[in-house]
Structure formats: C-alpha cells, structure tokens
N, C-alpha and C positions, 0 to 999 in steps of 0.2 A: 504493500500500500504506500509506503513512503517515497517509494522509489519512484512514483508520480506522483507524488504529491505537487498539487496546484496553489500557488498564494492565492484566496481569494478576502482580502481584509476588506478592503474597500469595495461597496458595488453601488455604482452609481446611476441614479435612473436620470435619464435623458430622454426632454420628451422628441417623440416621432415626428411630431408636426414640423417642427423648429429646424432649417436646412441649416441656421447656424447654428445650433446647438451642437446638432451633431456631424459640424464641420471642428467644433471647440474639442467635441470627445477625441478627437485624435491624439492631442497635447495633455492631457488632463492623467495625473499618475492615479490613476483608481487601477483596481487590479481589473476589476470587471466593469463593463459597460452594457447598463441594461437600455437597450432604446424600446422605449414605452410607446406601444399603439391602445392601452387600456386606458386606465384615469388620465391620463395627461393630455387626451387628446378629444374633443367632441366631436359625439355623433356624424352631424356635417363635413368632417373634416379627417375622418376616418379611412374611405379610398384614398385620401390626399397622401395620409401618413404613412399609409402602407407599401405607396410605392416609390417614397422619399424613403424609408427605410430599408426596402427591398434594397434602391440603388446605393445606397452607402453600406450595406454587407456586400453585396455583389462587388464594389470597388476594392474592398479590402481596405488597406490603410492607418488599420489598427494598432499595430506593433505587437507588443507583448501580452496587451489588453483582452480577456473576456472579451467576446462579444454576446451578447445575451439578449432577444427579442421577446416584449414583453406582450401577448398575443391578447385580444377578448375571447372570454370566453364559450365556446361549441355552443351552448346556448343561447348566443346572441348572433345578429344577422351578419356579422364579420367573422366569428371566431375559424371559419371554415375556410374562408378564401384567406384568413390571416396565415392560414397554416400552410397553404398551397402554395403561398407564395413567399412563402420561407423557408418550404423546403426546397425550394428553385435556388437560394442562392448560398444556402448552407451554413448559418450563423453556427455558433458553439453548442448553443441552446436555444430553447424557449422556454419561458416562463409563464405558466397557466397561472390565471386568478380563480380564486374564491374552489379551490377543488374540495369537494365536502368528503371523499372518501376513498379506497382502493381501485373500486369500479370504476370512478373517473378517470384515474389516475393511468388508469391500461387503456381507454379510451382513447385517450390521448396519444399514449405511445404507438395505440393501433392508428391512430387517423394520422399521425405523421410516416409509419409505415405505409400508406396506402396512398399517402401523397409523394410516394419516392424520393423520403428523405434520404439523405447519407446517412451510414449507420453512425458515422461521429456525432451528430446531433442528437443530445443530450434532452431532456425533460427538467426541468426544473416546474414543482409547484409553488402556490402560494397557502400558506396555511391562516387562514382571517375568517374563518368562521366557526360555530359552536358544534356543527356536525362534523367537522376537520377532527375538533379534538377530541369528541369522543369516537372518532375514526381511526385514529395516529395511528395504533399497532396494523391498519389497512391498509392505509395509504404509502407507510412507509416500507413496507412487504408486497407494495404493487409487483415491484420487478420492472420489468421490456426498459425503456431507456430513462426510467427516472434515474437522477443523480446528483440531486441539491433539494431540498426545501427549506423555503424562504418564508418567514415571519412576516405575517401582514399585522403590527402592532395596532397600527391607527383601524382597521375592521375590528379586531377583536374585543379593541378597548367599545366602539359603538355596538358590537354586534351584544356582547354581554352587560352593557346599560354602564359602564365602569368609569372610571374618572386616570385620567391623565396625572400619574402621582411620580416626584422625582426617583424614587427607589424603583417604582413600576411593580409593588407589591402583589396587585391585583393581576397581573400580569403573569407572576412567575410561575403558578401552577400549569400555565398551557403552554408557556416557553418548554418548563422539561421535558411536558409527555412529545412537543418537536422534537427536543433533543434525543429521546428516546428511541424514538419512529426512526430518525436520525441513524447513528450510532449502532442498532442494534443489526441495519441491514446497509452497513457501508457508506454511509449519504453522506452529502453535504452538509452544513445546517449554515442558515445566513440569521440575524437578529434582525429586526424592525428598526425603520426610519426613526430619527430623533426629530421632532418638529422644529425646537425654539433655535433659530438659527445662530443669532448673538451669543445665544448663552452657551459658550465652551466650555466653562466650567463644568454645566449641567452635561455636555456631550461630553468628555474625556470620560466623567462618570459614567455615563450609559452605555459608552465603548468597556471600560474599567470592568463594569458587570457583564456584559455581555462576554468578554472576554474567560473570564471568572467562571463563568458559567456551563463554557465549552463550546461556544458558537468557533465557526472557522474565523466571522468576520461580519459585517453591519452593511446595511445597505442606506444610503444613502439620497437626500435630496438637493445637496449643493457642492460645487467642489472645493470651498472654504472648509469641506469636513472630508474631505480625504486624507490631509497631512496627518491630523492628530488620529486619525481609524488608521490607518498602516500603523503607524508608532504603536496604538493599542495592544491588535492583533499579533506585533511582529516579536519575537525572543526580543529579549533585552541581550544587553552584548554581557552582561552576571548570567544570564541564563545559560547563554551558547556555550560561555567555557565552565560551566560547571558543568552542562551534558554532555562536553569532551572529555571530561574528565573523569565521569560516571563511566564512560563507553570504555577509554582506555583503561580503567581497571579491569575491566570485564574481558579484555582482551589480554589481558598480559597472562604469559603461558601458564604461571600457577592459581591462577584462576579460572583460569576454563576447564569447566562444567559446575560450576560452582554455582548456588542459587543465591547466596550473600558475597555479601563483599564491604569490606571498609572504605569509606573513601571520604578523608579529612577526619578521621574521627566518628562520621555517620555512617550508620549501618543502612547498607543500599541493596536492592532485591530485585531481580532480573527485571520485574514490572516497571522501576527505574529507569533500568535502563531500554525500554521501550520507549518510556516516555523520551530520553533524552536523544534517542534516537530519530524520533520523529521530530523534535525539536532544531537537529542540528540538518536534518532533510527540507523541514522549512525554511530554516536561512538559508541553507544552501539556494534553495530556489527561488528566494526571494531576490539574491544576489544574483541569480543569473538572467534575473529578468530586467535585474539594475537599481535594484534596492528599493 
C-alpha cells in the first residue's frame, strides 16, 4: 500500500463554470483539484460547465495535481451525460454527491463502466447525508472502482438539524463510522470544507483535528487554505526522523525477526514500525511531487 501511496492533503474545489478559475488551478499547490459541475454551478449553466471542464481534463496541464470531477448526481437530469463525458476524457476520478448507500455506490462504478471509462478512473463519493451513515459499513465495501470518500460536512451538519461548532462535536460520531467505511476496505478518507475563510486560526485547528483523527487530508474552498492543509497533513521533519529511526532498528541484523525493539529508551512494536513506514512513504512522495 505504501509503495503508492498518493499525497492527497489538500483538495481543492474549483468551480466548473469559471474558465479562469480553472485556468488558476494549474499554478495553485493543492495536491488535488476537484473541478465542480454540482453546487458551484446553476442549473442554466450546467451544459456550459461540463464542456469547459470536459476541455481542461482533455488539455491536460495539471502537473502533479489530482485531477478530480465533481459530477450531479444519476438522479438529476445531468448526472448521466456528466459521466459520459468524463469518461471521454479521462480525469483521475469523479466525485458522486449525496451517495446514500452501497447500491449507489456500484451504480456508479457500473455507469462509468458502461460509459467506457479507463479502468484508471477512480470513484470517489461524497458522504453528507443521514442514510450514508447508517450505510458506511455498505458503501465503503461497495468494491468496482470506489477509492476515496469524501466528507460533505456542510450537508450533514443541515441534513441532521446541527449547528456549526468550533471542535465540530456534533460532527465527530459520522466522521468515524467515514473513517471506518474508510480504512476497513483500503479507501481514501478526505474531511469536510472549513467555511470561515479569515479565520486561520479556526482552520489550522480543523486541519489539527482532522489530521488527528486519521483523514489522509481536507478539502477545501479557497486557495489561501492550501498552504496551512499541506503543512497539517504532511510528517513534520521530528516525525520523519524518528520513523527513520524506528525503521533502522528494525532493520539492523540483531533484530530481525524481533516483535520489540528499543529505540531511545522507548519500547517500539512492529505496528511502529508500520506506522513509520508509511510515514516516511508519504514524504517520500510528497517530495517527489515537490513538497
């Protein structure tokens, strides 16, 4: 798993409509770049978007950058020809909204199979509603090309009558069973948008916990919040050489096969050194994309 491991800290949405917008995404260090044909774009203005962003995946131009299309949903009068013609030009992924359950979740995989996608295109959904959550152990065992879900905070917080609180108390019961859904079958997991723009402070913390919590990385609605969400997500430079250092005891000849090990005085245990494994695979790759 490590040995592809993807940075994905930052993922920034970009609306579809906007031909400079997503002329900016080119320059902008977000790991991913989600271009948005769902919320960011109205109804009337929907065909518009979809073939402004058909033509900037087809152009290429990204770099190192996710490219991620944010589709409506099979339910609504776009979501069909949203997919048909995404699979025309090949983006990383798509991103479904409001997916209530597993059955969706293969739906989806099936209708981009049947639009002759690439098998590289990838499924990501969004998890922002109350049949999601008591779905997770479904949706996240779909299978066919799911391979991230993503936190719709701002739905869940409306969908379950809740209030916007700085810890996101109310919140954290349907973040884990994501996390769970997550984790238990290989996935991605992305956290929810921070709304208050100004307030960094409030974002380093919602990066801080989200972080904390085991997400890969935050999605984002401006690109003033990409600098401090990499920093968030990314080892600290104490982190990386302590999990070099974790590694090389593990390695050194009189410890191999060993399930403990010393290292500074702490007692360290093979799970350790997974952790720091995976740790020094994510700089790695953070680095090779250019930090």
């Amino acid at each position: 798993m490590t040995a592809t491991l993807k940075p994905r800290r930052s993922a920034l949405y970009m609306p579809g409509s906007n031909a400079r917008a997503l002329e900016k995404a080119r320059t902008i260090d977000a790991d991913t770049l989600i271009l948005d044909l769902e919320d960011a774009v109205a109804p009337d203005a929907k065909a518009v978007a979809r073939a402004k962003v058909a033509e900037a995946v087809a152009a290429r131009g990204f770099g190192y950058r996710e490219v991620v299309v944010r589709i409506n949903g099979l339910g609504t009068p776009w979501g069909h020809d949203d997919i048909k013609a995404m699979a025309a030009v090949k983006p990383d992924a798509i991103l479904a909204p409001k997916v209530n359950d597993g059955a969706e979740a293969k739906a989806l995989s099936a209708a981009l199979d049947a639009a002759g996608a690439d098998p590289s295109v990838a499924l990501w959904i969004m998890f922002e509603t109350p049949q999601a959550v008591l779905n997770a152990a479904s949706i996240g065992a779909a299978g066919g090309r799911l391979a991230c879900i993503v936190a719709g905070t701002n739905d869940l917080v409306k969908e379950f009558h809740g209030r916007h609180t700085p810890g996101r108390e109310g919140l954290l019961p349907y973040l884990a069973l994501l996390l769970a859904a997550a984790r238990a079958n290989g996935l991605a997991a992305l956290d929810g948008v921070y709304n208050d723009i100004p307030n960094t402070a409030g974002f380093e913390a919602a990066c801080a916990q989200g972080a904390s919590l085991g997400f890969d990385g935050k999605t984002l609605i401006h690109p003033s919040q990409v600098g401090p969400c990499n920093a968030a997500f990314a080892p600290s430079e104490a982190e990386i050489a302590d999990a070099r250092k974790v590694i090389a005891a593990f390695d050194l000849p009189e410890n191999k096969g060993k399930g403990v090990v010393t290292v500074d005085g702490r007692m360290v245990e093979l799970l350790h050194a997974e952790i720091a494994r995976r740790v020094v695979a994510l700089s790695d790759a953070i680095a090779a994309r250019g930090g």
